[in-house]
py3Dmol code that shows the C-alpha trace and the ligand (Angstrom):
import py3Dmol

protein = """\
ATOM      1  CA  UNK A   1    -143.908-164.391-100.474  1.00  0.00           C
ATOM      2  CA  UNK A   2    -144.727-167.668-100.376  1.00  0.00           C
ATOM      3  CA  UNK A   3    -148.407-169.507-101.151  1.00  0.00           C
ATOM      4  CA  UNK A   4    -150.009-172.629-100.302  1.00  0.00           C
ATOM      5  CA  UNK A   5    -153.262-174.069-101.551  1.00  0.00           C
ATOM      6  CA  UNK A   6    -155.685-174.998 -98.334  1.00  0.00           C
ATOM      7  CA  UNK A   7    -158.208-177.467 -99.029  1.00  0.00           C
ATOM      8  CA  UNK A   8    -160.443-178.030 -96.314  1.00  0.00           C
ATOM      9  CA  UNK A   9    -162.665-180.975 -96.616  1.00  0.00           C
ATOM     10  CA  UNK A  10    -166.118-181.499 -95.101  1.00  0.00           C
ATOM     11  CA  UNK A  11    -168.872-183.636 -94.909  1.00  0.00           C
ATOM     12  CA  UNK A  12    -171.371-181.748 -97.440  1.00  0.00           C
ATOM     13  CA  UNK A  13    -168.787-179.608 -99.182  1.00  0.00           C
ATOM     14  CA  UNK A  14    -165.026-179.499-100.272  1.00  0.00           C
ATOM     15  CA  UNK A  15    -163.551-175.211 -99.974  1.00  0.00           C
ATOM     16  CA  UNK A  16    -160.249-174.706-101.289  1.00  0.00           C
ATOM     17  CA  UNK A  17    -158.024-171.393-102.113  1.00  0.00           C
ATOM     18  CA  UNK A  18    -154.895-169.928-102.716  1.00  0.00           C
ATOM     19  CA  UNK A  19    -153.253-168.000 -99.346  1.00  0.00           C
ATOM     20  CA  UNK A  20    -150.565-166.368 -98.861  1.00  0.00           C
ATOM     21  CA  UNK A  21    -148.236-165.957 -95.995  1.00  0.00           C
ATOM     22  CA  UNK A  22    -149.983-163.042 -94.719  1.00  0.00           C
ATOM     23  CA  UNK A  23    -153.233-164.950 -95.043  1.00  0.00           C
ATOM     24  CA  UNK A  24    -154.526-162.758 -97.451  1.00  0.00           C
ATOM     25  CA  UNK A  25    -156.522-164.974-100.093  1.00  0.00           C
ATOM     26  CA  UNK A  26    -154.354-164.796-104.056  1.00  0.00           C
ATOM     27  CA  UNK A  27    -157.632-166.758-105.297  1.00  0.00           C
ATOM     28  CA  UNK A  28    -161.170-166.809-104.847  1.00  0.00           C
ATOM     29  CA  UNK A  29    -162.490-169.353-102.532  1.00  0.00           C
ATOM     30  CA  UNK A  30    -163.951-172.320-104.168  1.00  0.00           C
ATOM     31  CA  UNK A  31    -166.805-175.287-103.341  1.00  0.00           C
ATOM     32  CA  UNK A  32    -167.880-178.893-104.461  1.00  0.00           C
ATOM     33  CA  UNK A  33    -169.928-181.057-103.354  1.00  0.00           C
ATOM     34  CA  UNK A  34    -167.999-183.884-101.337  1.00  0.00           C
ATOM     35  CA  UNK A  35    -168.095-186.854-103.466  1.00  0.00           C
ATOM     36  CA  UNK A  36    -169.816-190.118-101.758  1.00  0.00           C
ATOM     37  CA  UNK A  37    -167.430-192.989-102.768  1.00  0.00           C
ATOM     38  CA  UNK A  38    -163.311-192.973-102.219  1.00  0.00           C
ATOM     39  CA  UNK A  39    -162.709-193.164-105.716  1.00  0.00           C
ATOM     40  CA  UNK A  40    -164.505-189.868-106.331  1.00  0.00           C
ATOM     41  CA  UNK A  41    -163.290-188.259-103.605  1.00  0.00           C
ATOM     42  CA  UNK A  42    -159.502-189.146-104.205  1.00  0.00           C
ATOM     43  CA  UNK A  43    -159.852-188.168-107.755  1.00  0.00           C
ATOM     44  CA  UNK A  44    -161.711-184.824-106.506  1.00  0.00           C
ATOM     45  CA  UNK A  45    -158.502-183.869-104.591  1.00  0.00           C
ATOM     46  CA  UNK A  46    -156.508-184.410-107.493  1.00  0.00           C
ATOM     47  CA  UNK A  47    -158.539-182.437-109.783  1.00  0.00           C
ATOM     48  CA  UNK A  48    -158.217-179.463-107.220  1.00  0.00           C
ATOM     49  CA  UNK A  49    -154.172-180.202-106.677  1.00  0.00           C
ATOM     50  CA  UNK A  50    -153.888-180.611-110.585  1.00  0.00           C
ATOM     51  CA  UNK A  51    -155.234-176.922-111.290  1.00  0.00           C
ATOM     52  CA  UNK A  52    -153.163-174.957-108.854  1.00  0.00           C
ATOM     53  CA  UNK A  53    -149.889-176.728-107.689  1.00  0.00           C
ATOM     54  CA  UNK A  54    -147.959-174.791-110.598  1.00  0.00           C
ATOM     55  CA  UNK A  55    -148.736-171.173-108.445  1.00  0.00           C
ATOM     56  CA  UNK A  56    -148.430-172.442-105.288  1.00  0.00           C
ATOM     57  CA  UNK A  57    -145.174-173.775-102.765  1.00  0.00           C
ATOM     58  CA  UNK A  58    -147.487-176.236-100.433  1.00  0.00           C
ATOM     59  CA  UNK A  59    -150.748-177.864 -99.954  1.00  0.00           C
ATOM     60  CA  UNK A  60    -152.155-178.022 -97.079  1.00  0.00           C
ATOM     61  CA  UNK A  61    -155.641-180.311 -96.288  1.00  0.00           C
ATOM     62  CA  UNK A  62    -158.351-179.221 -93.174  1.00  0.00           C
ATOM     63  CA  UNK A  63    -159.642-183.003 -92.530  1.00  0.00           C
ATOM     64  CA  UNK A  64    -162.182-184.297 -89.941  1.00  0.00           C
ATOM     65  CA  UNK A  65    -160.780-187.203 -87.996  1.00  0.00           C
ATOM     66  CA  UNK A  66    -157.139-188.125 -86.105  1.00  0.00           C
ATOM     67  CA  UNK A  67    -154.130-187.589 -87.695  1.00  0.00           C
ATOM     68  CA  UNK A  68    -151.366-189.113 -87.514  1.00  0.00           C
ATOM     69  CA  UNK A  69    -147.842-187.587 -85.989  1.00  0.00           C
ATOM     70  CA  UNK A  70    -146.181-186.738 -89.370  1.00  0.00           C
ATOM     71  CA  UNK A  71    -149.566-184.861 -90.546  1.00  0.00           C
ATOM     72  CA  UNK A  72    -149.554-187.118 -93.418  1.00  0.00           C
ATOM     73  CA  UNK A  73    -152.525-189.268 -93.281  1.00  0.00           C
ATOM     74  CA  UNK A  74    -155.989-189.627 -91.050  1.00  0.00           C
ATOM     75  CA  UNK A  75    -156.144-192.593 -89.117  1.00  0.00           C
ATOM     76  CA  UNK A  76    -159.398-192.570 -87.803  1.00  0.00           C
ATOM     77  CA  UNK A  77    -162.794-193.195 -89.398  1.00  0.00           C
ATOM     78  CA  UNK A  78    -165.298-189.983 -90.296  1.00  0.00           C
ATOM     79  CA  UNK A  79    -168.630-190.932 -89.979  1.00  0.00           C
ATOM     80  CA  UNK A  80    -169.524-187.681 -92.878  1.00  0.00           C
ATOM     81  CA  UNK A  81    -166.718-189.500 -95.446  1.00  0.00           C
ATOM     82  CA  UNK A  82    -166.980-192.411 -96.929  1.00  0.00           C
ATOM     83  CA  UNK A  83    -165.317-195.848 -96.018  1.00  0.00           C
ATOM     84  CA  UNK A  84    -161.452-196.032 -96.050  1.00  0.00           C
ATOM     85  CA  UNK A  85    -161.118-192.256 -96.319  1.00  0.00           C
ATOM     86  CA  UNK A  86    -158.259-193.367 -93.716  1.00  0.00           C
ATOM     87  CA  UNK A  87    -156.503-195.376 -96.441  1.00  0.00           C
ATOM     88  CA  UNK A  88    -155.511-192.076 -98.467  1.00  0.00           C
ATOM     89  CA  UNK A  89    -152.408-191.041 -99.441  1.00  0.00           C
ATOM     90  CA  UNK A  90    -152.266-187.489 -99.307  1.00  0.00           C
ATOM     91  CA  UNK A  91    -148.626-186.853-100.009  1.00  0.00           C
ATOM     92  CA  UNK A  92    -148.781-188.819-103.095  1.00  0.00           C
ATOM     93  CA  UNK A  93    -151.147-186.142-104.576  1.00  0.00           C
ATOM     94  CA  UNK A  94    -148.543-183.587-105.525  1.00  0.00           C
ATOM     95  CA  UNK A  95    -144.644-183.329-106.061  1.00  0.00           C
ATOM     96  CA  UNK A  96    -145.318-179.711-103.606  1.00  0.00           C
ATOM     97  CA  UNK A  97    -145.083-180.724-100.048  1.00  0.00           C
ATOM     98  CA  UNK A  98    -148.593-181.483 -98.437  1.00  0.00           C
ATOM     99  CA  UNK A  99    -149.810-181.305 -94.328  1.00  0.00           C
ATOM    100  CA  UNK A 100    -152.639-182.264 -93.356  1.00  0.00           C
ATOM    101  CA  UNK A 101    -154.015-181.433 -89.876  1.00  0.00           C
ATOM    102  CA  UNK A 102    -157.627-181.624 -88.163  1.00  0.00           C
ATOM    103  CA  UNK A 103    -160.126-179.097 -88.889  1.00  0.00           C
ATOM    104  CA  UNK A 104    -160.681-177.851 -85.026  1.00  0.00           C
ATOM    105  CA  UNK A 105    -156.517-177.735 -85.340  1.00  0.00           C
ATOM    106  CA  UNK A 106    -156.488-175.902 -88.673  1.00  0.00           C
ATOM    107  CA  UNK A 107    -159.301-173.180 -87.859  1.00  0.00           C
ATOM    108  CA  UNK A 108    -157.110-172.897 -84.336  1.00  0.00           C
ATOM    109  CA  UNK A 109    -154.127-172.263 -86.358  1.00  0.00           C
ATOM    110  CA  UNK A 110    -155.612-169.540 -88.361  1.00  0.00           C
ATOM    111  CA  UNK A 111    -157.405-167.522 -85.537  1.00  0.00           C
ATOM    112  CA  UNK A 112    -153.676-167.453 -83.970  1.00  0.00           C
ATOM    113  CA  UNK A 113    -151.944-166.204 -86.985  1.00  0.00           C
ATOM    114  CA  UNK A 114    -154.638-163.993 -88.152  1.00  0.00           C
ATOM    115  CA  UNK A 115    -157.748-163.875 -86.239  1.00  0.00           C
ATOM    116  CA  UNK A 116    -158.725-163.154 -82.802  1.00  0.00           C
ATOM    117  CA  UNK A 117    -155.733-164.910 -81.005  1.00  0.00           C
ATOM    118  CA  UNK A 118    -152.845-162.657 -83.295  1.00  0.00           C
ATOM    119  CA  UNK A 119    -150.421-162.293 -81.043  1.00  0.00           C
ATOM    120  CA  UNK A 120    -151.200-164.176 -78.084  1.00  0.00           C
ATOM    121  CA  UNK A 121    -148.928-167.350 -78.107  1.00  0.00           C
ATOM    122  CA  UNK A 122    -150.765-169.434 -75.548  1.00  0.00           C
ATOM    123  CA  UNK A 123    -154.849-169.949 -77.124  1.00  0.00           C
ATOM    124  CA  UNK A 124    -157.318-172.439 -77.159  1.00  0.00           C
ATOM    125  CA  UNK A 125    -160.040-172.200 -79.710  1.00  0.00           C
ATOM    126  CA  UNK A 126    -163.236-173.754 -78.431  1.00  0.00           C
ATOM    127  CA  UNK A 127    -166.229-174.109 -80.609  1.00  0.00           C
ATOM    128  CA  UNK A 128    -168.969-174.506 -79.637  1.00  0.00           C
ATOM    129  CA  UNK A 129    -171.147-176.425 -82.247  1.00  0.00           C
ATOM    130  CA  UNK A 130    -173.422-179.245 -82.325  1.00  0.00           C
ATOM    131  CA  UNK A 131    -170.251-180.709 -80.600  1.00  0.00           C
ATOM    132  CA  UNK A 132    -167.598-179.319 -78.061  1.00  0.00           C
ATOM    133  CA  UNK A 133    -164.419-179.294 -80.470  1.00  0.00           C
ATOM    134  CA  UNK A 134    -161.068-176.668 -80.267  1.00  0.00           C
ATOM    135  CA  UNK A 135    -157.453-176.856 -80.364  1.00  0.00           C
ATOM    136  CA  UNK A 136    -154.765-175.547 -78.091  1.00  0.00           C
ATOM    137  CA  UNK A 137    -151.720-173.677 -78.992  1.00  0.00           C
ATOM    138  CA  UNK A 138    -148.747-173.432 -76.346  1.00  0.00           C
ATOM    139  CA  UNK A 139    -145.974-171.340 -76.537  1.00  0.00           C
ATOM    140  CA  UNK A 140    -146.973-170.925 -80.239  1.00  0.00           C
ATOM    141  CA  UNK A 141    -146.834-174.940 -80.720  1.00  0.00           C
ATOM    142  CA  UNK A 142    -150.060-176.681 -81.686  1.00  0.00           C
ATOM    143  CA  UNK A 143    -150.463-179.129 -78.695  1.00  0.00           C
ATOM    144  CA  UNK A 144    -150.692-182.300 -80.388  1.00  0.00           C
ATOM    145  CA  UNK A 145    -149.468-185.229 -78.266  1.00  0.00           C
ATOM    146  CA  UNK A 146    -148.188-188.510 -78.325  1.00  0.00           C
ATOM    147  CA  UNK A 147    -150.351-189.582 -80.956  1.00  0.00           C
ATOM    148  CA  UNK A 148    -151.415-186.417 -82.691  1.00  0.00           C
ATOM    149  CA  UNK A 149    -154.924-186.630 -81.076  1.00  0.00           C
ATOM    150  CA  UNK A 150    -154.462-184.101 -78.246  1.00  0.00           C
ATOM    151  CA  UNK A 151    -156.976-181.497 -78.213  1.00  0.00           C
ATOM    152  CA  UNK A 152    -160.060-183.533 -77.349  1.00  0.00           C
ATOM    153  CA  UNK A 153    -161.659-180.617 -75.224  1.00  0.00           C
ATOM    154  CA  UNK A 154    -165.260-181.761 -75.345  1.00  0.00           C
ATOM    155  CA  UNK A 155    -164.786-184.474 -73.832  1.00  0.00           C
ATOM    156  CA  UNK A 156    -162.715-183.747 -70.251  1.00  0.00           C
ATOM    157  CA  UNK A 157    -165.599-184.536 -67.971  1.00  0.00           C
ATOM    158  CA  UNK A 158    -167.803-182.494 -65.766  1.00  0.00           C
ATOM    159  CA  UNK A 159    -169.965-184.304 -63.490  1.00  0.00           C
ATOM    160  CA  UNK A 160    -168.986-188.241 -61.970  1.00  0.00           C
ATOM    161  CA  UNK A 161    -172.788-189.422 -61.589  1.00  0.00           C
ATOM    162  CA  UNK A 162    -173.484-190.862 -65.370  1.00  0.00           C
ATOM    163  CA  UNK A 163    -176.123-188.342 -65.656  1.00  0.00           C
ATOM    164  CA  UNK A 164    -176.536-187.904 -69.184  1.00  0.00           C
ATOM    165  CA  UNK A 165    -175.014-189.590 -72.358  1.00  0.00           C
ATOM    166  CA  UNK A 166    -172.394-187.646 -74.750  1.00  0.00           C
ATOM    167  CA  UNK A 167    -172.277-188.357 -78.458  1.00  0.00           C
ATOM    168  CA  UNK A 168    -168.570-190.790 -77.735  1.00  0.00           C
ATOM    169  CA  UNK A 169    -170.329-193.191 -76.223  1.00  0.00           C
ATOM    170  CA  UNK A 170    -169.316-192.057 -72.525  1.00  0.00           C
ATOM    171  CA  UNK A 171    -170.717-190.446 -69.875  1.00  0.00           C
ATOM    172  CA  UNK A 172    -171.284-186.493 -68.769  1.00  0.00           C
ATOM    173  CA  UNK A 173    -168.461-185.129 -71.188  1.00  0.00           C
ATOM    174  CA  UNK A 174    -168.640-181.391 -71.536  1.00  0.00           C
ATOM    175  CA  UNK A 175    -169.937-181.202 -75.379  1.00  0.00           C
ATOM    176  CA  UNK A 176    -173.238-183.218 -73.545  1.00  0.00           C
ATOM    177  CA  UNK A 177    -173.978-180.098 -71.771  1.00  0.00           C
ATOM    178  CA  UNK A 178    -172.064-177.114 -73.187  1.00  0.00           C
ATOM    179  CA  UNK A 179    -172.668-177.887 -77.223  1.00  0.00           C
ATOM    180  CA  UNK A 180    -176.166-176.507 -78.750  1.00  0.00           C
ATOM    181  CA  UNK A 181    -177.148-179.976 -78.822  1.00  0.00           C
ATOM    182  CA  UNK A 182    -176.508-180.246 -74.593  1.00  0.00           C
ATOM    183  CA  UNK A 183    -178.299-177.154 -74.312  1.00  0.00           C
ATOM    184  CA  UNK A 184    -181.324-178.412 -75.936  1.00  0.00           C
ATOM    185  CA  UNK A 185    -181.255-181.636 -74.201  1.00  0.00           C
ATOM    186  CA  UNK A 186    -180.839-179.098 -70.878  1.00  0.00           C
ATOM    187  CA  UNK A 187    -184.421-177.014 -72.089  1.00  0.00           C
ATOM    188  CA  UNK A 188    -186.167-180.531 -72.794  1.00  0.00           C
ATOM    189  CA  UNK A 189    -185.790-181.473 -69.635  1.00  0.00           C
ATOM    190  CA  UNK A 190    -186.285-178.092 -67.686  1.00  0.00           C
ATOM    191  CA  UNK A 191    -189.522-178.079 -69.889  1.00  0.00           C
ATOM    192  CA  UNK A 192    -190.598-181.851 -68.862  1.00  0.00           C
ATOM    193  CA  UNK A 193    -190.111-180.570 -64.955  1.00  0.00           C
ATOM    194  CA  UNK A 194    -192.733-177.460 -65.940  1.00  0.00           C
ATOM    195  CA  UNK A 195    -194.808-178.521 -68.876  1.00  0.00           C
ATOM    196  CA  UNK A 196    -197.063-175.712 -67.779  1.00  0.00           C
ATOM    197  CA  UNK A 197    -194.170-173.056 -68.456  1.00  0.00           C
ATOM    198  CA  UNK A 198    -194.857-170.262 -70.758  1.00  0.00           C
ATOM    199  CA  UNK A 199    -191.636-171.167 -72.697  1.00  0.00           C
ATOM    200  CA  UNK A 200    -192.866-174.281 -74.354  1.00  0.00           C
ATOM    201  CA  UNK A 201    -196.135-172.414 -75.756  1.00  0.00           C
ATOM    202  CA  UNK A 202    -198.074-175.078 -75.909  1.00  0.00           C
ATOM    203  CA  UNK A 203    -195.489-177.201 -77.981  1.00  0.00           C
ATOM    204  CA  UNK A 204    -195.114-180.828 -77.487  1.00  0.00           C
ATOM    205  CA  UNK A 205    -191.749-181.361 -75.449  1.00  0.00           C
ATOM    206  CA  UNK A 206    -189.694-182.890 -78.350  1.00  0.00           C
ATOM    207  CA  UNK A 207    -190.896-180.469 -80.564  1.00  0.00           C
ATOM    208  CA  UNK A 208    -188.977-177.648 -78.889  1.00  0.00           C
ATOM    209  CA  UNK A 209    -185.800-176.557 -80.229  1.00  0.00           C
ATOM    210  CA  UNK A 210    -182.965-174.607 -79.239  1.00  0.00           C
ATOM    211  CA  UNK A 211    -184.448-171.431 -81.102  1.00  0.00           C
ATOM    212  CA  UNK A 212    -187.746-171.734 -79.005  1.00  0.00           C
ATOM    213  CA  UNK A 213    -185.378-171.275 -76.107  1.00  0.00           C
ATOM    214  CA  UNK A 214    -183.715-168.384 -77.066  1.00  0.00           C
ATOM    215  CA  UNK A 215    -187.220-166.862 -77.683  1.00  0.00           C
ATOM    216  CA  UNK A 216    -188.050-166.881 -74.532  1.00  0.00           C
ATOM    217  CA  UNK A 217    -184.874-166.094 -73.167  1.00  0.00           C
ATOM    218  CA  UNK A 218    -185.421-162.970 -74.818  1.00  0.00           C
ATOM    219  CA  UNK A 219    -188.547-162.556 -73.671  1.00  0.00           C
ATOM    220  CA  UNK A 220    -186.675-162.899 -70.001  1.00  0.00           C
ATOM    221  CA  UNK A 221    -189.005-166.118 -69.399  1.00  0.00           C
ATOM    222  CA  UNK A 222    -187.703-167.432 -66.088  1.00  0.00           C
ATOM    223  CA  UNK A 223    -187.340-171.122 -67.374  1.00  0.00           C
ATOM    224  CA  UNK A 224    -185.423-170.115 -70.383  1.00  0.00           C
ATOM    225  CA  UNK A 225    -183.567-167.761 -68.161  1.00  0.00           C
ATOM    226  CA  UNK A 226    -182.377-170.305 -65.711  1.00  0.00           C
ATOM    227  CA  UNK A 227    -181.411-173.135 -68.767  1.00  0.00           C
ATOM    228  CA  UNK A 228    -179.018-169.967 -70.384  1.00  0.00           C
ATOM    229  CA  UNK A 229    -177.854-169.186 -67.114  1.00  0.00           C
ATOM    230  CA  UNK A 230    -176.835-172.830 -66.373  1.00  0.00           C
ATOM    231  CA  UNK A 231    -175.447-173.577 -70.175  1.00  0.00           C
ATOM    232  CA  UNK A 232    -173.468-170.503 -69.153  1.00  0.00           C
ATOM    233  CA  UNK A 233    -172.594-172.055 -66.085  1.00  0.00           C
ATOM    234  CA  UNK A 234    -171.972-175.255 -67.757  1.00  0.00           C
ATOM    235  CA  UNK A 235    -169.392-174.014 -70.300  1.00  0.00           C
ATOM    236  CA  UNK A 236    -167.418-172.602 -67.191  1.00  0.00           C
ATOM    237  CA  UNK A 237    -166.573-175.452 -66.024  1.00  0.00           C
ATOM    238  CA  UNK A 238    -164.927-176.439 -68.209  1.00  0.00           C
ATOM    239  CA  UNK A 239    -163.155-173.400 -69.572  1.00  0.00           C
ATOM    240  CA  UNK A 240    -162.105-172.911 -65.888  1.00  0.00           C
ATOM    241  CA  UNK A 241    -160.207-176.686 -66.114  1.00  0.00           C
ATOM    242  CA  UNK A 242    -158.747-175.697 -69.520  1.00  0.00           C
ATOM    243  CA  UNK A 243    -157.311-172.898 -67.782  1.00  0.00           C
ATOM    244  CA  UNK A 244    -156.142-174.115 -64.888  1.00  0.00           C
ATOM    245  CA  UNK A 245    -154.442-176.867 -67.158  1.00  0.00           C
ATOM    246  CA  UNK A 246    -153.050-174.684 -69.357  1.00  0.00           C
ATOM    247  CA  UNK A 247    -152.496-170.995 -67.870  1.00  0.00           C
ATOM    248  CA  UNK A 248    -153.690-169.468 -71.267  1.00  0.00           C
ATOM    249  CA  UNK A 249    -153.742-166.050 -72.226  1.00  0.00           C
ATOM    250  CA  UNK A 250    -157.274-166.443 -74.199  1.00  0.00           C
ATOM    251  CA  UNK A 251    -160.262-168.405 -75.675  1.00  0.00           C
ATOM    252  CA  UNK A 252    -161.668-167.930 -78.647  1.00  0.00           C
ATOM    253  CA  UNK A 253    -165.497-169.224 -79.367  1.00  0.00           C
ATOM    254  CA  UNK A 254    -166.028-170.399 -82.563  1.00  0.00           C
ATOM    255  CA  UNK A 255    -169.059-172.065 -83.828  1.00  0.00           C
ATOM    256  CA  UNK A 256    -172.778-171.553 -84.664  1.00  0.00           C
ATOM    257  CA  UNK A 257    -173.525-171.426 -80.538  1.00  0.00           C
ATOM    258  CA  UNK A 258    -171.068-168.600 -80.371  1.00  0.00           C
ATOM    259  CA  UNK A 259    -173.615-165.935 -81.144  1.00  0.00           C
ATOM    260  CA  UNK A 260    -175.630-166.601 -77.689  1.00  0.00           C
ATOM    261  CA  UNK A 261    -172.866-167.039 -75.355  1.00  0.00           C
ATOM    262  CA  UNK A 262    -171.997-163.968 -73.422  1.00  0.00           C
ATOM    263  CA  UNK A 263    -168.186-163.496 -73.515  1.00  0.00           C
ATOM    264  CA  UNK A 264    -168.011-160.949 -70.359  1.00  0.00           C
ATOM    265  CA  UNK A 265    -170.015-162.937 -68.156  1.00  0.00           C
ATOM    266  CA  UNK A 266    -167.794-166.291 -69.091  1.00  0.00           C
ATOM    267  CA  UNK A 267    -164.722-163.992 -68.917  1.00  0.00           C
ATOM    268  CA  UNK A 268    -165.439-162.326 -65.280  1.00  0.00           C
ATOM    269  CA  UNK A 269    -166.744-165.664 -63.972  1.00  0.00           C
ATOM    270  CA  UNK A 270    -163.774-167.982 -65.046  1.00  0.00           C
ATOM    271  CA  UNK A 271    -161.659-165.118 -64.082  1.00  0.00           C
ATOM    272  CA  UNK A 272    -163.263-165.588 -60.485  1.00  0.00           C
ATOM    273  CA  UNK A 273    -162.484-169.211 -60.613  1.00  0.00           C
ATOM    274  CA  UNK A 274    -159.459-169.940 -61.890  1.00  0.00           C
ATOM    275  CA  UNK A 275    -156.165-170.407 -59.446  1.00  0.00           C
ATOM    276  CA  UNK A 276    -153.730-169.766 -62.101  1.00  0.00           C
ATOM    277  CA  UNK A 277    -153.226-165.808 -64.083  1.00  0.00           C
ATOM    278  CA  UNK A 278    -156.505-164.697 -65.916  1.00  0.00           C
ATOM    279  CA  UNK A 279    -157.856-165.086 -69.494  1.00  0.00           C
ATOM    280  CA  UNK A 280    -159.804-163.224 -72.343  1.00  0.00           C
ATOM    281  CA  UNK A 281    -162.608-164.481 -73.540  1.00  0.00           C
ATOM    282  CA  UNK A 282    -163.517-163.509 -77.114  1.00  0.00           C
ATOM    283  CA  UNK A 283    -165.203-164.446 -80.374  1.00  0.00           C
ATOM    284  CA  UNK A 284    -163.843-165.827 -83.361  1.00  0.00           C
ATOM    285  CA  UNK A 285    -162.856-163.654 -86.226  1.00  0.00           C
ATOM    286  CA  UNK A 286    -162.107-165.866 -89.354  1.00  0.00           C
ATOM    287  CA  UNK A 287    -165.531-167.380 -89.864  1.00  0.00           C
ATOM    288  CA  UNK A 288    -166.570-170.384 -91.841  1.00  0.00           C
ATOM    289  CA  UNK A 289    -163.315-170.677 -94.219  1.00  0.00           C
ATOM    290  CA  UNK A 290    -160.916-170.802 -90.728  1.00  0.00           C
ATOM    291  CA  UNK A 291    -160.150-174.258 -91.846  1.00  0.00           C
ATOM    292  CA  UNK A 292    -159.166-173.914 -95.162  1.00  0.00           C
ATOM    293  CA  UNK A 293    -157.285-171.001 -93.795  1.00  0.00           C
ATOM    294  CA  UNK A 294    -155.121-172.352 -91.299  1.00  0.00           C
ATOM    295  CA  UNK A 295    -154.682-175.385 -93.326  1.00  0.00           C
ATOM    296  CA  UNK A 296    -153.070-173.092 -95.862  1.00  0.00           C
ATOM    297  CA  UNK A 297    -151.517-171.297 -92.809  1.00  0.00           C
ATOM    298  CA  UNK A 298    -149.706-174.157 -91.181  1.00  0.00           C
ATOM    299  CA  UNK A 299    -148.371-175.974 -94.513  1.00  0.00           C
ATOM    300  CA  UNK A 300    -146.741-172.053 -94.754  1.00  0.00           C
ATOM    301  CA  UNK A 301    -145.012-172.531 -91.299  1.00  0.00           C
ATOM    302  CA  UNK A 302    -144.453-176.265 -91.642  1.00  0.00           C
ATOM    303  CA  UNK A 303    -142.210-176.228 -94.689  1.00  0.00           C
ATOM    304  CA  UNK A 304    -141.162-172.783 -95.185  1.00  0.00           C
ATOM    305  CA  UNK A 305    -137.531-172.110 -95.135  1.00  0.00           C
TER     306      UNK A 305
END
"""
ligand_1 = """\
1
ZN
Zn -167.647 -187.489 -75.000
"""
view = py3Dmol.view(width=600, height=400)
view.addModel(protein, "pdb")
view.setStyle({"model": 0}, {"cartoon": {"style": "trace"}})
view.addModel(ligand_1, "xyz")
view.setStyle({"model": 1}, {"stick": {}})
view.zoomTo()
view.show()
């Protein structure tokens, strides 16, 4: 069976294992801190590759940032790495054959070949974070595009009146509404409208935070209701475009906002909505490692004979 090391590389922290084909984990999962300068971080990634090449067939790296078409190098700038991260060689790491892919692409990748989306051949992971990010998978191919940057779902847009500003720099993107960060944004200014509103409990409007809200909605207070309900809404939206787009067979939800989404509700209501054959809706399975995973995953796939 064959192996591949998966290295998944974030801002705060570097995970890497051994996986097999199966996905089943040869090694135990291991974490360093993510070096601040290139230097340190190039050497980092040789230190790792230098310890387990000899017991693996591939590498494969989870990256933030674009990659290019050959999943060989990033070619965008990550604001969490540090300057000219986009300058590395990966390939010239190891003698094994390396892919790299994006980490929304990677964690995709894995929920299809072992998490929530086994067997379904048409998915798109959405996670829902303090961003909108995801990945879609067609016919069992990673969409990627004619650049390798396909799979920007956070930021198809959702209203045409410049309401409110999303993190890219552009106007009323999904992630401004449908990420954690959109929904607190959304109870700020419910709040401002009805500073008198049980929900805010006396706090100062930019001292609330998105657990404050889902006090109260728990509490069934009727602001907090009506923000979940429209977050809700708001998510929708765009899952109903997705799928009209794309005629998938289901979403997964990934990320730290996946715990207060209800799946039904999204599932009956884009089910209502959509013109094309209906979806699941479901949570992801794989957790925090999905990168690393599906890295490991898709280097597997990639070069395997
Ligand atoms: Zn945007």
């Amino acid at each position: 069976m064959k192996k591949a090391l998966g290295i998944d590389v974030g801002g705060t922290k570097i995970s890497y294992a051994i996986i097999d084909e199966k996905g089943d984990y040869v090694s135990k999962i291991k974490k360093v801190s993510t070096p601040k300068t290139l230097e340190a971080l190039q050497e980092t990634f040789k230190t790792i590759i230098q310890e387990n090449e000899k017991d693996v067939d591939y590498i494969g790296f989870a990256t933030a940032g674009a990659i290019n078409l050959e999943n060989t190098k990033v070619e965008s700038s990550s604001p969490n790495l540090p300057d000219g991260y986009n300058t590395t060689e990966f390939t010239t790491f190891s003698k094994k054959p390396i892919y790299v892919e994006n980490d929304a692409n990677a964690a995709a990748w894995a929920e299809y070949k072992v998490g929530a989306a086994k067997g379904y051949d048409n998915n798109i992971m959405v996670t829902l974070g303090t961003g909108i990010g995801g990945g879609v998978i067609i016919n069992g191919q990673m969409l990627r595009g004619k650049s390798g940057r396909a799979g920007e779902i956070g930021h198809i847009k959702i209203y045409p009146d410049k309401r409110r500003m999303c993190g890219c720099g552009n106007y009323d993107c999904w992630e401004a509404y449908g990420s954690g960060t959109g929904l607190g944004r959304s109870f700020k200014e419910e709040a401002l409208k009805n500073p008198r509103s049980v929900a805010t409990q006396g706090k100062k409007i930019d001292d609330l935070t998105t657990y404050d809200l889902i006090d109260g909605f728990k509490r069934n207070d009727e602001l907090c209701v009506k923000v979940m309900d429209n977050w809700h809404n708001q998510i929708i939206m765009g899952m109903v475009s997705l799928n009209n787009i794309f005629d998938t067979e289901i979403f997964v939800i990934s990320g730290g906002m996946g715990e207060f989404i209800n799946c039904k509700t999204i599932e009956d209501e884009l089910n209502k909505q959509t013109i094309v054959s209906p979806a699941k809706v479901v949570l992801a399975t794989t957790g925090n490692n999905a990168g690393m995973l599906g890295s490991a995953l898709l280097a597997i796939d990639k070069f395997k004979k």
